[in-house]
Backbone as CSV, one residue per row, in Angstrom:
resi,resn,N_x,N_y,N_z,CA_x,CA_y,CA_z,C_x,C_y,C_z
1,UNK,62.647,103.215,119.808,62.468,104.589,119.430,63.571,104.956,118.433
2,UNK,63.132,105.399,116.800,64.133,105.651,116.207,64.324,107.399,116.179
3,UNK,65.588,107.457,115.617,65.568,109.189,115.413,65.330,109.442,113.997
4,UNK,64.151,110.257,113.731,63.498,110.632,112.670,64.517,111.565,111.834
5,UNK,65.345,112.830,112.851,66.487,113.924,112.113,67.552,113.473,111.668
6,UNK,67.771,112.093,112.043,69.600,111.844,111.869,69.266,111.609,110.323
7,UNK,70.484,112.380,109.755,70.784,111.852,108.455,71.965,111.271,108.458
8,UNK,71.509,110.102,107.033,73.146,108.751,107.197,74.250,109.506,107.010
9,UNK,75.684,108.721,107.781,76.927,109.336,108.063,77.050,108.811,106.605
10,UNK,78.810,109.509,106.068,79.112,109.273,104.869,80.635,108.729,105.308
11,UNK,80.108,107.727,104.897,81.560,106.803,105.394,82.603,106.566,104.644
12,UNK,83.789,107.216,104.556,84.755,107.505,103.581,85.268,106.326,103.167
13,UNK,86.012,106.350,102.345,86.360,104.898,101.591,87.983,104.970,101.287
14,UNK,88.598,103.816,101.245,89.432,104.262,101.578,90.479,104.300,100.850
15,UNK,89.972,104.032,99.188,90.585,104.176,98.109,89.786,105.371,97.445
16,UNK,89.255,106.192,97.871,88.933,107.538,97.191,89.714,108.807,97.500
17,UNK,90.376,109.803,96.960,91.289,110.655,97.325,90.686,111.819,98.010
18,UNK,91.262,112.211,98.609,90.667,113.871,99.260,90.875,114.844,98.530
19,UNK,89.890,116.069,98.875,90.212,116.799,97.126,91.860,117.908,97.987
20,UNK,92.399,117.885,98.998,93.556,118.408,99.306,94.885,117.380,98.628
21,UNK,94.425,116.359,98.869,95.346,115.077,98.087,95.550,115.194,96.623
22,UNK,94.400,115.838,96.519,94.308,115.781,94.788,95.121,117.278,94.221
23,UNK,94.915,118.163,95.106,95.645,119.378,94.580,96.956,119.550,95.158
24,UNK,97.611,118.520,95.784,99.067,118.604,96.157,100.119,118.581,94.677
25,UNK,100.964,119.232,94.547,101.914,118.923,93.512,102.390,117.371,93.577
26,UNK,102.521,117.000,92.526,103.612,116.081,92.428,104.826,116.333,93.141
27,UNK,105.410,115.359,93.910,106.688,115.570,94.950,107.832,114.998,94.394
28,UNK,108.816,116.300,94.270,110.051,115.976,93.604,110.770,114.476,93.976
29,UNK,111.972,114.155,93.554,112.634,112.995,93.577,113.108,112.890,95.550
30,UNK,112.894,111.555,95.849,113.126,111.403,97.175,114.509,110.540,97.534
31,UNK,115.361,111.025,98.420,116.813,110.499,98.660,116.268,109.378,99.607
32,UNK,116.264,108.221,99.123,115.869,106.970,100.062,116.609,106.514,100.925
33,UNK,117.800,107.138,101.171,118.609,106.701,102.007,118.617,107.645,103.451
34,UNK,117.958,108.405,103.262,118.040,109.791,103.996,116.245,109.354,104.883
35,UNK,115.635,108.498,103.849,113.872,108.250,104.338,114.456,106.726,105.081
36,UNK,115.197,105.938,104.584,115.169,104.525,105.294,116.004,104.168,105.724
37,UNK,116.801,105.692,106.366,118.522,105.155,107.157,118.153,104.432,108.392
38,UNK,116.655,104.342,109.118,116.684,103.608,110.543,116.534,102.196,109.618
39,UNK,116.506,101.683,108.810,115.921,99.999,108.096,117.500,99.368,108.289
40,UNK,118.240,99.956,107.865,119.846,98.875,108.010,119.736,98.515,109.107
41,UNK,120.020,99.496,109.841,120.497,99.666,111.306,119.686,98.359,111.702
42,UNK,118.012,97.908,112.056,116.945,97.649,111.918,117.432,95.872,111.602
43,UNK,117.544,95.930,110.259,118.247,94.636,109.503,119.065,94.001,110.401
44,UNK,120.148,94.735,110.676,121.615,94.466,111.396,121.126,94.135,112.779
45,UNK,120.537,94.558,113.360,119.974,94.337,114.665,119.013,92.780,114.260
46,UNK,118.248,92.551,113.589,117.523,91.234,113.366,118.518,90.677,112.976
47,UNK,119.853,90.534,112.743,120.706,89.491,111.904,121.267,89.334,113.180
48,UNK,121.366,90.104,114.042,121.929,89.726,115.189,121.430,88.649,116.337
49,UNK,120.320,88.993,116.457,119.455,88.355,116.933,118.831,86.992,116.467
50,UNK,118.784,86.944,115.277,118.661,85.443,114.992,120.070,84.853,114.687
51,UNK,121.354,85.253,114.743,122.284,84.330,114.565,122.444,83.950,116.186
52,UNK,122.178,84.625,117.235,122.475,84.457,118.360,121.107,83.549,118.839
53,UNK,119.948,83.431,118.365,118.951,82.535,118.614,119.358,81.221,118.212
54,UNK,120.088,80.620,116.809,120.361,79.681,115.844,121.115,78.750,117.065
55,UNK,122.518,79.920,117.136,123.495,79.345,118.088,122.702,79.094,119.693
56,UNK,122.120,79.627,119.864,121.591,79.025,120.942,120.838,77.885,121.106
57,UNK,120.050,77.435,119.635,119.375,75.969,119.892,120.452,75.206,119.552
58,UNK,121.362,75.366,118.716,122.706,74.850,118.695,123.036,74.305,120.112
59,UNK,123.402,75.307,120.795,124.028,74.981,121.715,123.145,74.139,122.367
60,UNK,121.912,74.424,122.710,120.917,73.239,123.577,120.489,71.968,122.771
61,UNK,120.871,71.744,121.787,120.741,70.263,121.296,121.730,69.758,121.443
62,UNK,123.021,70.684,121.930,124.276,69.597,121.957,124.533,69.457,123.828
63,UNK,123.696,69.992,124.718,123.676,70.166,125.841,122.599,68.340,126.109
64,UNK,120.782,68.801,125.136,120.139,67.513,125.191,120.059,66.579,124.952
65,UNK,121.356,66.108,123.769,121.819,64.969,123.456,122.555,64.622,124.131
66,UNK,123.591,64.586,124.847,124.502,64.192,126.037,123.880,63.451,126.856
């Protein structure tokens, strides 16, 4: 049994703009340090973590060679 009333959905795409998108101003200059101050922090935390992973197979190849 089909439905005779439905008309097809319009399935947005997702490289076409919205017309609110389209009437936004251009957005002044952005302080990137102020948008990506959690990314160091972020960095520093993964540098941590893989130097302490490194040293740890370190340490277990010199534990499984013995």
């Amino acid at each position: 049994m089909t439905k005779q009333n439905a008309a097809p959905r319009k399935v947005p795409s997702r490289f076409s703009r919205s017309a609110t998108a389209a009437q936004q101003p251009a957005a002044g200059p952005v302080d990137l340090a102020s948008e990506y101050r959690y990314v160091v922090e972020d960095l520093k935390r993964i540098g941590i973590i893989a130097v302490v992973l490194v040293l740890l197979l370190i340490g277990l190849s010199l534990v499984i060679i013995r």
